[in-house]
ZAFI-159502 format. One line per field, with one value per residue (C-alpha): chain; x, y, z. Coordinates in steps of 0.2 Angstrom, whole numbers, plus 2048, in hexadecimal, padded with zeros to 3 digits. Last residue first. Layout:
mol A/... $
px X/... $
py Y/... $
pz Z/... $
// end
This chain:
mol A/A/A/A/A/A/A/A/A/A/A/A/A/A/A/A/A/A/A/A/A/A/A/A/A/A/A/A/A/A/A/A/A/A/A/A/A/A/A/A/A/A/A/A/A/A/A/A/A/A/A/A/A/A/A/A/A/A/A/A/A/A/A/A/A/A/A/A/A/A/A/A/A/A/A/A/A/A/A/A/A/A/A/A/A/A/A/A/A/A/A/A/A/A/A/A/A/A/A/A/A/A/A/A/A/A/A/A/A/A/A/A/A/A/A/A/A/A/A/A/A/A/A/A/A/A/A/A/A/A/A/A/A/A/A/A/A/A/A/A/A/A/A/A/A/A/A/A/A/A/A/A/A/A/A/A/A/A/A/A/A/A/A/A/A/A/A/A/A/A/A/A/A/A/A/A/A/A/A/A/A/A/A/A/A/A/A/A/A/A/A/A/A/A/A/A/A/A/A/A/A/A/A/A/A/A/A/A/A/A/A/A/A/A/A/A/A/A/A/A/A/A/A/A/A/A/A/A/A/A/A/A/A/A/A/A/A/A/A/A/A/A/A/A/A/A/A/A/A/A/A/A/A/A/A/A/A/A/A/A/A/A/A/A/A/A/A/A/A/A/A/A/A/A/A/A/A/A/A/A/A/A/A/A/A/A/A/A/A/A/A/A/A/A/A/A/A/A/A/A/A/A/A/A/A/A/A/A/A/A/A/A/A/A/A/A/A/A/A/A/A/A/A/A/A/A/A/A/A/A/A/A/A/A/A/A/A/A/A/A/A/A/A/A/A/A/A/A/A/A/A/A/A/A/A/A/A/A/A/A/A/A/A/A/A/A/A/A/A/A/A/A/A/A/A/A/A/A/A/A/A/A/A/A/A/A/A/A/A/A/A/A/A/A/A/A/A/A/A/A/A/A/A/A/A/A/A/A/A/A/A/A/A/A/A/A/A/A/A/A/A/A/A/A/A/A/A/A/A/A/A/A/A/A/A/A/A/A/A/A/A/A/A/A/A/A/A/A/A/A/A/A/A/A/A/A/A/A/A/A/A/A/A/A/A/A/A/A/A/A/A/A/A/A/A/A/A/A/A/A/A/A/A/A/A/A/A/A/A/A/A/A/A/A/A/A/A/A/A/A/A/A/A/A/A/A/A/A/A/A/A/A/A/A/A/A/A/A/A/A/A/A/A/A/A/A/A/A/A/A/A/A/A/A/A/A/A/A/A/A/A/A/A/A/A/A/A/A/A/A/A/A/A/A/A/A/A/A/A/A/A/A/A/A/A/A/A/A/A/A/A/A/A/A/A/A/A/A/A/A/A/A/A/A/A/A/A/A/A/A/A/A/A/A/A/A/A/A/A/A/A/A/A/A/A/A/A/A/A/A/A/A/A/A/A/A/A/A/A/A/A/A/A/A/A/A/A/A/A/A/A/A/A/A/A/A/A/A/A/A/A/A/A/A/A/A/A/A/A/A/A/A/A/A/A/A/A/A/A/A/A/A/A/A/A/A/A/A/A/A/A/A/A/A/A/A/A/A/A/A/A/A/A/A/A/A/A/A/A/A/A/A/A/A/A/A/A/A/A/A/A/A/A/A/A/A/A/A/A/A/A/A/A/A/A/A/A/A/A/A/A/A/A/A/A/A/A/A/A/A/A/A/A/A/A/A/A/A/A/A/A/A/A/A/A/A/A/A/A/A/A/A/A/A/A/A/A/A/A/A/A/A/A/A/A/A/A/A $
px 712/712/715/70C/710/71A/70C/6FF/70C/70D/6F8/6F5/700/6F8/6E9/6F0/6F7/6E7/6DE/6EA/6E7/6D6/6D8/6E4/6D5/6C7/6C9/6CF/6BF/6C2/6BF/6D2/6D5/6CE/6D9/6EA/6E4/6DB/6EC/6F5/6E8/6E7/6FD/6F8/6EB/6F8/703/6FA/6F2/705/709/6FC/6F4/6F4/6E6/6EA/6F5/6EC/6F6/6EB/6DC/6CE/6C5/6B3/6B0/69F/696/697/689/685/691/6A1/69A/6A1/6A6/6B1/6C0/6CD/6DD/6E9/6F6/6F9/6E6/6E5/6D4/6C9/6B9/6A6/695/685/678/665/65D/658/65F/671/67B/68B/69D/6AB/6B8/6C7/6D4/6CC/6D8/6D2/6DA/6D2/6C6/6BA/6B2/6A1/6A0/68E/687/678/681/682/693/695/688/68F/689/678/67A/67A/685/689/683/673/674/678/66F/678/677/66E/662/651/655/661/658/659/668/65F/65A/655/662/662/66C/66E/67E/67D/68D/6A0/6B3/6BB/6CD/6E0/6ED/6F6/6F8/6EB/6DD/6D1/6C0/6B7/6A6/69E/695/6A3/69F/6B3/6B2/6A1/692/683/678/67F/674/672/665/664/670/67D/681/686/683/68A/688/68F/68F/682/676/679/676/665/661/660/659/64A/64B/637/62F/635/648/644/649/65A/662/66C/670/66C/671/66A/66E/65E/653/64A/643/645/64F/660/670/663/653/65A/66B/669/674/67D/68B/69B/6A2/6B4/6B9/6CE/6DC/6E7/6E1/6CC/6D3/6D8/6CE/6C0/6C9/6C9/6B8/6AC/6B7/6BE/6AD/6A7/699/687/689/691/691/69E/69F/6A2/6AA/6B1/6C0/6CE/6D4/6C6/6C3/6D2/6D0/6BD/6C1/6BD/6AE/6A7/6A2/6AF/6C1/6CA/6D8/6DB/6EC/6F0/6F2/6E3/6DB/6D2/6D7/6C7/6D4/6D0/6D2/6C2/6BC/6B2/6A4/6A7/6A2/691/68C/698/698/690/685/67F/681/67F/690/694/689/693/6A3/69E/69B/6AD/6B5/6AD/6B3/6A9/6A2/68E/689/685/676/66F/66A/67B/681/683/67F/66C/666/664/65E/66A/668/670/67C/681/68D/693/6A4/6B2/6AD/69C/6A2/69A/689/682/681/682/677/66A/65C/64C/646/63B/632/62D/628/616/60F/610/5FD/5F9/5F0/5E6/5E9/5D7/5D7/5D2/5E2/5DA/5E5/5DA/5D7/5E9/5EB/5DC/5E1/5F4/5FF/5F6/5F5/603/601/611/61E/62B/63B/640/64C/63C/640/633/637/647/63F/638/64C/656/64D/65C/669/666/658/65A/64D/655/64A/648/640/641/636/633/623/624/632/629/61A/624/62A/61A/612/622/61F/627/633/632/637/649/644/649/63B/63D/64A/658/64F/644/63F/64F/658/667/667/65F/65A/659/657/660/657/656/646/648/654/645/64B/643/62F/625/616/604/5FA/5E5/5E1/5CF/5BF/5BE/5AA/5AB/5BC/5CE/5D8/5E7/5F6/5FF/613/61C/62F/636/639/648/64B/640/62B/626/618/615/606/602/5F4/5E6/5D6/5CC/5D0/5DB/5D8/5E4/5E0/5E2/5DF/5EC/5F9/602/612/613/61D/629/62E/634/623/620/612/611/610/609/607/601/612/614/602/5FB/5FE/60F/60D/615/60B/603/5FE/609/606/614/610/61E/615/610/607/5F9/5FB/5F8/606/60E/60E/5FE/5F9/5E6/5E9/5D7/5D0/5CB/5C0/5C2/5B8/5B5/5BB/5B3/5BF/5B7/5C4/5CF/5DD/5ED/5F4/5EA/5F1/5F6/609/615/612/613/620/62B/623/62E/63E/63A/63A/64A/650/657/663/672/669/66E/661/663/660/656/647/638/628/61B/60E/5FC/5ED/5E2/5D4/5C2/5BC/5AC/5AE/5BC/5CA/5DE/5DD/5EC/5EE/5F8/5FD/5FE/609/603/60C/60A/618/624/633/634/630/63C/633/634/625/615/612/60E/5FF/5FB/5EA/5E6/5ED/5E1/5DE/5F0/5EB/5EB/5FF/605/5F4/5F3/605/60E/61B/61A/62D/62F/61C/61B/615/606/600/608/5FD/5F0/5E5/5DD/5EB/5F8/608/60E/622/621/61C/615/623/625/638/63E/645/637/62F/626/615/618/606/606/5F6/5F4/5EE/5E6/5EB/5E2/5EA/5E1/5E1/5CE/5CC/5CB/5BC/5C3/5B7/5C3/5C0/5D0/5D2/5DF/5F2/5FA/60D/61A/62A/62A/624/615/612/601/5F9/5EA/5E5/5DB/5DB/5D1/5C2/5CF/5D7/5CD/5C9/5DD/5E0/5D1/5D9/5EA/5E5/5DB/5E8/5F6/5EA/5DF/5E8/5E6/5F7/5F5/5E2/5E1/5EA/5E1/5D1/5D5/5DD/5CC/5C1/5CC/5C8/5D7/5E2/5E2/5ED/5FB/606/5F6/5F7/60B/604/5F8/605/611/605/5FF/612/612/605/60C/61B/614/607/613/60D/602/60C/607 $
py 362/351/346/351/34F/35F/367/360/367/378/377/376/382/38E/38B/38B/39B/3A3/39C/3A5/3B6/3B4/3B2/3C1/3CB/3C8/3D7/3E2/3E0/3D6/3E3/3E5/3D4/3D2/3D6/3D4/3C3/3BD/3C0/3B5/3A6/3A9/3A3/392/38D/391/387/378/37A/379/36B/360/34F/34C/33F/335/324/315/30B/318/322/325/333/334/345/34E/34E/35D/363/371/380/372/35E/358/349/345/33B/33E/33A/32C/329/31F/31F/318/31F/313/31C/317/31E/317/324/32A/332/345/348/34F/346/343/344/33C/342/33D/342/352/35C/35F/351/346/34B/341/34C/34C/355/35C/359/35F/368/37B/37A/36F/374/379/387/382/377/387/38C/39F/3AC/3A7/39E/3AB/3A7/3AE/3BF/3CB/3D6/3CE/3BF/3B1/39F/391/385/378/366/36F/368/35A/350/33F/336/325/320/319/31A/30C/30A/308/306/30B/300/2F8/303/30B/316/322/32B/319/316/305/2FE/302/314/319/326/320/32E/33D/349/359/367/369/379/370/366/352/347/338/333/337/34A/34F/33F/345/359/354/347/355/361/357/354/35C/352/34D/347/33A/328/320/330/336/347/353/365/375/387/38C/385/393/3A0/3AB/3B8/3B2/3BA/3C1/3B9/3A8/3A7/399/38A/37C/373/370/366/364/357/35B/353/35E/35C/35E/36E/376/370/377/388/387/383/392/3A0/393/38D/39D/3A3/3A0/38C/38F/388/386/376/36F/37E/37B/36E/37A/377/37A/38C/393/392/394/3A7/3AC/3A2/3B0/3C2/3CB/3D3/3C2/3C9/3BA/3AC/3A7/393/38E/37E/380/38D/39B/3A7/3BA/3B7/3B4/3B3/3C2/3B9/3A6/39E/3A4/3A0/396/387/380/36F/373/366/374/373/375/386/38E/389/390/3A1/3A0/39D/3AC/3BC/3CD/3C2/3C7/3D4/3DF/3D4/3D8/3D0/3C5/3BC/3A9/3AC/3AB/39F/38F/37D/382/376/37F/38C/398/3A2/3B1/3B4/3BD/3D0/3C7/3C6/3D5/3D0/3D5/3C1/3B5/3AB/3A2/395/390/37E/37E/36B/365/355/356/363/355/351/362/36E/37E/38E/39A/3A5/3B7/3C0/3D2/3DE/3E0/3CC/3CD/3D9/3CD/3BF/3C4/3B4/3A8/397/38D/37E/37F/36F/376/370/370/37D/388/397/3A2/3B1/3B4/3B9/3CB/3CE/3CA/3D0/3DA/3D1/3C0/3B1/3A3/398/385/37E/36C/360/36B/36A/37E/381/378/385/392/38D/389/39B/3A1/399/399/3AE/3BB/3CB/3D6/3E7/3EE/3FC/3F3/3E2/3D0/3D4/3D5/3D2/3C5/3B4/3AF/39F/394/381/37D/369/35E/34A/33B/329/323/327/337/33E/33E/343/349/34F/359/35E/35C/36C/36F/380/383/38A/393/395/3A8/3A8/3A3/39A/391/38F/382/382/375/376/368/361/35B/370/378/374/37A/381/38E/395/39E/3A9/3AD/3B6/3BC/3C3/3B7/3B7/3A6/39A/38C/37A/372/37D/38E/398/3A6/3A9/3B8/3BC/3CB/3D3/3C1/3BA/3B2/3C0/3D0/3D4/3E2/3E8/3D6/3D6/3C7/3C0/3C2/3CD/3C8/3CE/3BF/3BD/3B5/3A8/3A3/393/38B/37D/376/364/359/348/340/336/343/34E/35B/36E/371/385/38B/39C/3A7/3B3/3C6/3D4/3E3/3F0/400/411/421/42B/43A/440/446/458/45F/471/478/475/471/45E/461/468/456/44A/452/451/43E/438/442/438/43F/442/444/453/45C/454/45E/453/443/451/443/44A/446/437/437/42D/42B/422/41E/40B/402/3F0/3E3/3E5/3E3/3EF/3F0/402/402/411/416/426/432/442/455/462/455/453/442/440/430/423/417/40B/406/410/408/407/3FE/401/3FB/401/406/3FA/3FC/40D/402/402/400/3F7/3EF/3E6/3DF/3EE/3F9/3FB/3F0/3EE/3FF/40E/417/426/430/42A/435/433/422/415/414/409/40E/409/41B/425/424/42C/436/43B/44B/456/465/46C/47A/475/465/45A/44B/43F/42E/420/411/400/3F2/3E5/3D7/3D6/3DC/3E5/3F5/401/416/41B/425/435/43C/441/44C/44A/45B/45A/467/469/47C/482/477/464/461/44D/447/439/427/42B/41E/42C/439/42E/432/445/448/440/449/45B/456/453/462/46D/462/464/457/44D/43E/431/433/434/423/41B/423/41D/40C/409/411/406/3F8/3FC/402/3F3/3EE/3DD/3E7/3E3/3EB/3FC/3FD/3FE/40D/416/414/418/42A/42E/42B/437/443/442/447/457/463/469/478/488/48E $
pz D9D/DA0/DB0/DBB/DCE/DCE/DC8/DD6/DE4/DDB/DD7/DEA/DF2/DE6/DEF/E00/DFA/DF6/E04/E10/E08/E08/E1B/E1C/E13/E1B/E28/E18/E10/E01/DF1/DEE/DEE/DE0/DCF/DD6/DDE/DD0/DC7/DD4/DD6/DC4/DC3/DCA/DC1/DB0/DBA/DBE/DAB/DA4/DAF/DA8/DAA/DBD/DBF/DCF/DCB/DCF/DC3/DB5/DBB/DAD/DB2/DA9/DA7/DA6/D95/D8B/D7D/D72/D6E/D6B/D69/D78/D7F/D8E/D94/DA2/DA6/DAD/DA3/D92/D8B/D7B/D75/D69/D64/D66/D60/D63/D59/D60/D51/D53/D42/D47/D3B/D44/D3F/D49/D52/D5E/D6A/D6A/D7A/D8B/D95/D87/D80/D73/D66/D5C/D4E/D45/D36/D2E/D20/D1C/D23/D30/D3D/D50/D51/D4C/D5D/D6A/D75/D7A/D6B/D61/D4F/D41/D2F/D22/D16/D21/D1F/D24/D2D/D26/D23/D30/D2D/D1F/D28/D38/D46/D52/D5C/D64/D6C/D74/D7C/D7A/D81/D7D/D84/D80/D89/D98/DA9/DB6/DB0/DBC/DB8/DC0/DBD/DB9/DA8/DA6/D94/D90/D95/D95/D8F/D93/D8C/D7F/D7B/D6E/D6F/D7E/D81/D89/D9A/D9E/DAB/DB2/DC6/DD4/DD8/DCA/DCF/DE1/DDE/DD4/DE2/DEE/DE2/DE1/DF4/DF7/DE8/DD9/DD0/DC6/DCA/DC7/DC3/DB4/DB8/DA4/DA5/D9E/D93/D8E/D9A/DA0/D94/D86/D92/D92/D98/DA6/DA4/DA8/DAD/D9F/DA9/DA3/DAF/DB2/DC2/DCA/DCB/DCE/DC6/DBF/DAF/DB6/DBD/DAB/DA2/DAE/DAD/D9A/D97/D99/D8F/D83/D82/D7C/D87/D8D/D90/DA0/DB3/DBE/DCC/DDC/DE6/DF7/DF7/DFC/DE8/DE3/DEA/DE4/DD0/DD5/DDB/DC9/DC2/DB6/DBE/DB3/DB4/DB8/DAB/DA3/DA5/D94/D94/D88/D87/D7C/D70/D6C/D6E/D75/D89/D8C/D9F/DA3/DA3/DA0/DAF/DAE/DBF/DCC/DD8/DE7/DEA/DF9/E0A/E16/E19/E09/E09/E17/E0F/E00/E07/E12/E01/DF6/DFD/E03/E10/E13/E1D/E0D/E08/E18/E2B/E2A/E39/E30/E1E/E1A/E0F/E1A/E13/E05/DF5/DE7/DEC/DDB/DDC/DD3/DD0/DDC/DDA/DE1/DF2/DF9/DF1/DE1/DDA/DEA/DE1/DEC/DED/DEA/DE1/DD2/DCE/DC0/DBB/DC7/DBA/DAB/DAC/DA8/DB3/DB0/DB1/DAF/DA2/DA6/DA1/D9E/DA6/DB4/DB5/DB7/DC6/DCE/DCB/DD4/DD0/DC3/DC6/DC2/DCE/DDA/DD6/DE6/DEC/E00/E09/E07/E00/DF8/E06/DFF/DEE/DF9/E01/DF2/DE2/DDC/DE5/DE3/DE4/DDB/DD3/DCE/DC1/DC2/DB6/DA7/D9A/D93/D96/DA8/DAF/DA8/DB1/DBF/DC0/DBF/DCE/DD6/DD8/DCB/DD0/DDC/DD8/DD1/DC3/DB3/DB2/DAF/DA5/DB1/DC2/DCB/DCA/DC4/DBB/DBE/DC1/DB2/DB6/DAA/DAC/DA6/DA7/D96/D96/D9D/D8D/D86/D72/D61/D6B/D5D/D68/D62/D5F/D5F/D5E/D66/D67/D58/D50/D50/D43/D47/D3A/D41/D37/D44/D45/D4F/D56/D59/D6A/D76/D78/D80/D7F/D6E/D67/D5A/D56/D42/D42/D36/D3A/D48/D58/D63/D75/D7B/D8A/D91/D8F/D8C/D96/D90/D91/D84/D77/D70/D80/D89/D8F/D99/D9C/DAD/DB0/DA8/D96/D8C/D82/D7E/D75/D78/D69/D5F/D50/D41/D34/D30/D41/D4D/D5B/D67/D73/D7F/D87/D96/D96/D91/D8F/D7B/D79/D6C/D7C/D7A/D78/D77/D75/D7A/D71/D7B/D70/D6A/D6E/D63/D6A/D66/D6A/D71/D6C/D71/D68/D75/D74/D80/D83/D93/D8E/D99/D99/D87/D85/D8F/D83/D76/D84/D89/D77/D72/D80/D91/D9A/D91/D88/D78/D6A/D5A/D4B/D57/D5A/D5F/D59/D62/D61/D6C/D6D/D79/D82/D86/D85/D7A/D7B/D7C/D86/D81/D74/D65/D5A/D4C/D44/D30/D2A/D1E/D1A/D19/D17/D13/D1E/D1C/D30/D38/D3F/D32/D2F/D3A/D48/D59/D67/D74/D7E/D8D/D9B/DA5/DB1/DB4/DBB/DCC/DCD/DDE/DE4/DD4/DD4/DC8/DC9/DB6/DB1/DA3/D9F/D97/DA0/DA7/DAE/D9F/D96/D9B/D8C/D96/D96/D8A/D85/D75/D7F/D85/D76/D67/D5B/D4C/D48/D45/D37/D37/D26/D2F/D28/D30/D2E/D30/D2E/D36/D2C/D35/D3B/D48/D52/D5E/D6D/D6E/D5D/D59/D51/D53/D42/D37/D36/D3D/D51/D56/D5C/D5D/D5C/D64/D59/D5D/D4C/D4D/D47/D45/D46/D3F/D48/D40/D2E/D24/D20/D1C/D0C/CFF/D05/D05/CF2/CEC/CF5/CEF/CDC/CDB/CE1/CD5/CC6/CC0/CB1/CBE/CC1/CD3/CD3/CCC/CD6/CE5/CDC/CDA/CED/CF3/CEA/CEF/D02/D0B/D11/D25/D24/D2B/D16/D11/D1D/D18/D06/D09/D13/D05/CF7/D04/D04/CF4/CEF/CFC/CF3/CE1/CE8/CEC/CFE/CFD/D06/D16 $
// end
């Protein structure tokens, strides 16, 4: 073997030595001297790469040989194996590729180990929650990542720095082991460059793992006193980074009710954080009608707690509106890959609680359908949030005890049903909120069920279920951001499809968006409130499948005379949204008491045209500055679907408010969105009988207020009878395929009724 020139394993050595400072684990100064020293020394280039090497041996964690074949041998350095309980720790790591091989170093599955047979265990993504499936859980302790570029520099010797992160404290045996990953000449469909390098070694004899006897040292629990700015305890959002940028616990480590998909986690006052010494920044927040607050905590021996006080703008409860997200998931989409189980109440209402929602609405579908089904009760639920398997979590070292606030009794989760990967859901997805039955008449699986929507709804209705469709907008765009819009779309996705059919014959109530363009979510409803129709719209977060970082995303605001607990929660939800005013959006902007000339009721008459005064209370809030761009990019970029930094004017703090009328911005004005409550009022002449919202686009929409004229019903446009009528034809080209043939005449027959319906209501319409 040939000696390495000296120059660029010097500057891989600089590199590695600066990546371990930015970690917070620098070499010791002495050592930094010396090595820049060394680099600039008149020795010769042999001399000079044997110092440099005995310098840095000591810090070296596993050497690492690279063979002919690509296979890697992980072995122990010198450096002393010390980690920290949940807590991170960096070292160098030594390649050697004598053969000069392109390839890219990597730790493996998710750097999730156990004991050296890591192949035992895998990442949190796939791991069921369960320790009678998975008992090696016990063992999976130890995370462990590269710092820096993956890709090999094709040096004969390098220096690379790995971090390694223990959930237990004291002295524990484990491995070690990276591979080279061939990305240059990769030829399978099957598997990962990944998979095939970890594939040798299982057919190798060899050990090709490093062995240590790690010494944790243990780390505290430190106890997040998390307060209302009135001083009562309650749930909140809490994400704490090192300086690094390191979220604690460990993602890759946790089990529910921490979830491997946030950034935060979910705690009460009083519970618990294990957090090794030194610096940390926490956030807290509790959704949307707070500020975000940001504590530097210092953490040292004597820590017992960190004190935070929520930053609360708006409480949309006072004024007597409450939120509900009527779509989220104990089971499925990020919750895990592999189809299990899912989460119980206990965490669901934590989540629920953590983010300040009054009701969550947990439904059950396909992938989770027949072990979720058995949380059902026909009634809604305020569980405590006490841990879901002690013992399976005491084995992965969650030891803090739950603990209750004085906010529990708000929230309540009710149990229901999506008919999402049933026969029927070629049509749209639907959600049935308040079912004292959840199984269709006859059925014993998902597959018995009707392969069309209308005898599903009718089921519900009859239950007295509030009934409608999940992320409206899928599928729906049709390449215009014009709203209304007339082009018919392809009904190729999962959006509120058959709704164009099911209102008409009285069984759907409402769709739900705030995920997608509004063009995408709002035309339909435009469209069937301007030819007369109630139908409902509401917020939703198809939570943690559009969205993973928690419920409440997308939500909606019923204004009730009382707040909506115990067992008929949802009950008095459904009423408030039937009957009373509401409004939907991503929480971050509010509109209470919105009225048509002081009159707050759903429906409003007028003897002749004329003008009116449509008013309310509108409150919003934005950062004074739009957040900064991340690493990379030129400009800040607010998330996809609704969201009120989309709606910022420029770089200012303003946002515009609009009245509609019959779907089109009759009037504007410009708000400052400082969290301050704002009356607002606008002068609409009103020549017909139509309806009136607000909306400030990608964060808030009220529900109508429909204004009739001379008694005459609502028939605003033509042109959206028509376009109705001509997607009951294109929905049938699309769907009627996938309607068993025995249901099909019957589809047939609601089709034409529904169409039926929009002829008559055009030729009722005075305009187009």
């Amino acid at each position: 073997m040939s000696e390495p020139p000296v120059q660029p394993l010097f500057a891989s050595a600089v590199r590695a030595m600066r990546k371990l400072q930015d970690l917070g684990d620098p070499l010791p100064a002495d050592v930094v001297t010396q090595l820049s020293k060394l680099e600039s020394s008149s020795l010769s280039e042999a001399e000079r790469r044997t110092q440099l090497e005995t310098l840095l041996r000591p810090f070296v964690l596993v050497d690492v040989a690279i063979d002919e074949r690509g296979s890697a041998l992980s072995t122990a350095g010198a450096a002393p194996p010390r980690l920290v309980q949940h807590g991170w720790r960096s070292f160098l790591v030594r390649v050697s590729n004598p053969h000069r091989l392109e390839a890219n170093l990597s730790t493996g599955n998710g750097g999730v180990y156990g004991l050296i047979d890591f192949h035992s265990h895998s990442a949190r993504i796939a791991l069921a929650d369960t320790l009678t499936v998975v008992p090696r859980i016990k063992n999976a302790w130890l995370d462990a990542k590269l710092a820096g570029p993956d890709e090999l520099s094709g040096l004969e010797i390098e220096y690379r720095v790995i971090s390694l992160y223990s959930r237990d404290g004291g002295v524990r045996s484990g491995g070690v082991m990276l591979v080279a990953e061939d990305v240059h000449n990769h030829h399978s469909l099957s598997r990962t460059p990944q998979g095939l390098a970890y594939q040798r070694t299982n057919f190798e004899l060899g050990q090709y793992a490093a062995s240590f006897e790690f010494d944790c040292a243990p780390a505290p629990e430190i106890r997040i006193d998390v307060r209302e700015p009135d001083g009562r305890s309650c749930m909140a959002a809490i994400t704490v980074r090192d300086a690094q940028g390191r979220t604690y616990p460990s993602k890759a480590m946790r089990l529910a009710p921490d979830m491997f998909f946030h950034e935060h986690v979910y705690r009460a006052t009083g519970e618990m954080i294990r957090l090794p010494a030194g610096r940390y920044e926490v956030t807290a927040i509790r959704g949307p009608e707070y500020r975000p607050v940001l504590t530097t905590a210092d953490v040292d021996a004597e820590t017992a707690e960190i004190p935070v006080v929520l930053d609360r703008w708006v409480d949309p409860a006072a004024r007597g509106y409450y939120s509900g997200d009527p779509h989220i998931h104990a089971g499925g989409c990020s919750h895990y890959n592999i189809p299990s189980e899912g989460v119980t109440p206990e965490t669901m209402i934590r989540h629920v609680r953590g983010e300040g929602l009054w009701l969550g609405s947990v439904l059950t579908w396909a992938p989770c359908y027949y072990h979720q089904k058995q949380f059902f009760s026909g009634a809604a639920i305020s569980p405590p949030a006490d841990l879901e398997d002690p013992p399976m979590q005491a084995a992965q070292g969650m030891t803090w005890t739950p603990q209750p606030t004085d906010r529990d009794a708000e929230s309540t989760l009710r149990y229901d049903v999506e008919v999402s990967g049933f026969p029927s859901s070629h049509s749209g997805h639907l959600i049935l909120l308040g079912l004292t039955d959840q199984d269709y008449p006859g059925t014993a699986l998902i597959e018995d069920w009707p392969s069309w929507n209308v005898p599903v709804l009718r089921w519900a209705k009859e239950q007295g279920a509030l009934v409608g469709y999940a992320h409206c907008g899928s599928g729906l765009g049709v390449g215009t951001e014009e709203l209304p819009n007339y082009i018919v779309p392809s009904f190729q996705g999962i959006g509120s499809n058959e709704i164009v059919v099911d209102v008409p014959l009285g069984v759907a109530d409402f769709q739900c968006g705030t995920q997608f363009a509004p063009a995408a979510e709002l035309n339909i409803w435009y469209h069937l409130l301007s030819v007369g129709y109630r139908t409902l719209m509401l917020g939703e977060t198809d939570y943690p499948c559009i969205y993973d970082d928690g419920p409440g995303i997308g939500r909606t605001y019923v204004r009730l005379a009382e707040p909506p607990t115990g067992p008929q929660a949802i009950e008095a939800w459904n009423t408030g949204l039937r009957e009373s005013a509401s409004y939907f959006g991503d929480g971050r902007s509010h509109v209470f008491g919105l009225a048509v000339d002081g009159d707050v009721s759903r429906e409003h008459s007028m003897d002749g045209p004329g003008p009116v005064q449509v008013s309310a209370t509108v409150a919003a809030w934005l950062p004074e500055e739009p957040p900064p761009p991340p690493p990379g990019r030129l400009m800040y970029s607010a998330p996809v679907g609704w969201h009120l930094e989309r709606a910022r004017i420029g770089t200012s703090r303003k946002v515009l408010l609009e009245v509609v009328l019959n779907g089109v911005p009759v009037a504007t004005q410009e708000l400052v969105a400082d969290g301050t409550e704002q009356q607002v009022s606008f002068d609409v002449p009103i020549e017909r009988s139509s309806w009136i919202a607000l909306r400030i686009l990608r964060s808030v929409h009220t529900q109508p207020i429909f204004v009739e004229v001379d008694g005459r019903p609502i028939r605003a446009s033509r042109r959206s009878a028509q376009w109705l009528h001509d997607s009951v034809d294109q929905l049938w080209k699309v769907k009627s395929g996938f309607i068993r043939e025995s249901e099909r005449d019957a589809a047939r027959q609601a089709y034409d009724e529904a169409q039926a319906a929009y002829r008559s209501r055009g030729d009722e319409c005075e305009v187009d």
